[in-house]
N, C-alpha and C positions, 0 to 999 in steps of 0.2 A: 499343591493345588493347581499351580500354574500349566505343570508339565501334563496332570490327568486332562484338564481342559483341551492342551492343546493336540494331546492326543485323540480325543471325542471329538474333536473341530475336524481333526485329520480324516479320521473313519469315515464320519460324518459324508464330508466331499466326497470319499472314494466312492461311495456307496450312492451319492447323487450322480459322479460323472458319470460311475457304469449304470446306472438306469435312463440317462439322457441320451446313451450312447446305442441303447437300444434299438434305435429308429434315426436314424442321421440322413435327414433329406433337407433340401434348400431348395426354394423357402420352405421356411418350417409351415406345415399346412396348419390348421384350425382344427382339427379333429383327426384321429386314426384310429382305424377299424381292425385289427389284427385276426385272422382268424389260422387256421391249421392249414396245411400243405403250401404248395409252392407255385409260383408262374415261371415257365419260361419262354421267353420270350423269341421266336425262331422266324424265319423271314417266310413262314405261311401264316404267322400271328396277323390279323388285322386291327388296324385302329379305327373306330367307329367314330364319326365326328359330321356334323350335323348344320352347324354354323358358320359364319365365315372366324369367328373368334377360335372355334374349333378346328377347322379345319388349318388355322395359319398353325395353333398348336402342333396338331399332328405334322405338319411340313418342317414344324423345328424338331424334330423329336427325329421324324426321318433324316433330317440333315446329320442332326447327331449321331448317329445309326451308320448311316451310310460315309460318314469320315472318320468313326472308328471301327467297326466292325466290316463295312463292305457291304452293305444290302439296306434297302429301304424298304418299307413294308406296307401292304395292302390300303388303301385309304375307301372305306365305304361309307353309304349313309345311313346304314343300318345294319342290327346285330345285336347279337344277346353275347357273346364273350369274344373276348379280346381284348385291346385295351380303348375302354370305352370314355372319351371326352367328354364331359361335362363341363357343371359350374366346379368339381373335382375331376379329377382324373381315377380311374377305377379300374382295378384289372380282373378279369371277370375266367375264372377256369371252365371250359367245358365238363360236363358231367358225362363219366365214363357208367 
């Protein structure tokens, strides 16, 4: 009895980490939106940001960008895709 339990306790986990594991971002946001296809992120992507809260965002996110990849990206105050600043952060694909 002991060993079937601790076997179902075993499963159990694997089957929690790999659906936690799904989505691994920090911090962990309040909600996610999952939907089909993909973003890539290229140094003609702009970041959309609007605030001064927003705009420090996007300066960290370029810092990031630009000391591991080499390029820092567009900062505007308006736009419908790219990666758009909010009270989330939101990444928005053009429509082909």
């Amino acid at each position: 009895m002991l060993k079937l339990f601790s076997v179902t306790l075993l499963l159990l986990s694997a089957c929690t980490s790999v659906i936690a594991q799904k989505v691994n971002i920090i911090p962990q946001p309040t909600s996610i939106t999952e939907k089909e296809g993909f973003f890539t992120i290229t140094p003609k992507t702009a970041i959309i940001a609007q605030t001064k809260d927003e705009i420090k965002s996007a300066n960290f996110l370029n810092e990031y960008l630009k000391n591991c990849y080499g390029f820092i990206l567009p900062v505007k105050p308006k736009g419908t895709t790219g990666i758009i600043i909010k009270a989330a952060i939101v990444l928005k694909m053009a429509t082909l």
